[in-house]
C-alpha positions in Angstrom: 0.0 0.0 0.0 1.4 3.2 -1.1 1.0 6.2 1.4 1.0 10.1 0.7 4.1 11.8 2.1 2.8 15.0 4.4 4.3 17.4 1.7 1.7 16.0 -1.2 -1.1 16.0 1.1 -0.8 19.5 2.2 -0.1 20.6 -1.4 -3.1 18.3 -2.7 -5.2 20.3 0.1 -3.9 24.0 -1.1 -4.6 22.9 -4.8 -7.9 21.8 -3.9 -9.5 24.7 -1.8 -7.7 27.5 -5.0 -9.7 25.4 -7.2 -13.2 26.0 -5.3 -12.1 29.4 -5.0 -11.3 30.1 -8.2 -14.7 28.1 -9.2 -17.2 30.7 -6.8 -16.2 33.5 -9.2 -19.2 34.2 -11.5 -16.4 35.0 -14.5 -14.7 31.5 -14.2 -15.7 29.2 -16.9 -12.6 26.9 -16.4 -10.1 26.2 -13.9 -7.3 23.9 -15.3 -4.7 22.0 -12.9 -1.6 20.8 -14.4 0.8 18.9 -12.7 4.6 19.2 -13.4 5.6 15.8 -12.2 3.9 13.8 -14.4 0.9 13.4 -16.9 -1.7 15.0 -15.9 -4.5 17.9 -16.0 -7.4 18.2 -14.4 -10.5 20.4 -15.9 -13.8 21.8 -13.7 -15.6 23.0 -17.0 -18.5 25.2 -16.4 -21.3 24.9 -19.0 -25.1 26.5 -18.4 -24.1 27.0 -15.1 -22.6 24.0 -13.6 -19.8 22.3 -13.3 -18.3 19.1 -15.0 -14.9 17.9 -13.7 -12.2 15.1 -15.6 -9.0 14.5 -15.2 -6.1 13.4 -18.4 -3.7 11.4 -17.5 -2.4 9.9 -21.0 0.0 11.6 -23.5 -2.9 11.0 -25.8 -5.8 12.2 -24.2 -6.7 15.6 -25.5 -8.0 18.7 -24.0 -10.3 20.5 -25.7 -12.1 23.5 -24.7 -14.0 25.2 -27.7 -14.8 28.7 -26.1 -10.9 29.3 -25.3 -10.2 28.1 -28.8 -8.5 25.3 -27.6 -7.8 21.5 -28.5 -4.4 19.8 -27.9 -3.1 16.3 -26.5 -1.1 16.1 -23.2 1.5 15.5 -25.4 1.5 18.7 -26.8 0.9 20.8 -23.3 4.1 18.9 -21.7 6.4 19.0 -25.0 9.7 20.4 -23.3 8.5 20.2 -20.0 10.7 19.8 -17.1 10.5 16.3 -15.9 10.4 15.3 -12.0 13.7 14.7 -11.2 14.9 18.1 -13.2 15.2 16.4 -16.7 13.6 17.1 -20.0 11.1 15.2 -20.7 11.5 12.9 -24.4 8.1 11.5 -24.6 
């Protein structure tokens, strides 16, 4: 069994209450969350009021968000991205 280390918690706790706030504003129509350690963006997507929430995890999985203009894989966000342990990532 694999446990959380007191540092993620805490940051998986800050990231999570920013996102509410960010989501009580009556602008807000999206509120992405991409992590720099690996694979992965999550989307609260407002649409006719309410809010739909998903989360990408695979280089091919593709965000796309037709108001902002918007449509690429997670490939494409993380191309050149600085991998977890200070590399570049190849993927």
């Amino acid at each position: 069994m694999m446990r959380a280390s007191g540092k993620e918690i805490t940051f998986g706790w800050r990231i999570s209450k920013k996102r509410e706030i960010y989501k009580r504003h009556p602008e807000c129509e999206c509120v992405l969350i991409i992590r720099q350690d690996r694979y992965e963006v999550t989307v609260d997507l407002r649409t006719k009021g309410k809010w739909s929430y998903g989360t990408l995890k695979a280089q091919d999985d593709h965000l796309n968000l037709p108001a902002f203009g918007l449509k690429c894989s997670l490939k494409e966000i993380y191309k050149g991205a600085i991998g977890p342990h200070g590399s570049e990532r190849h993927n």
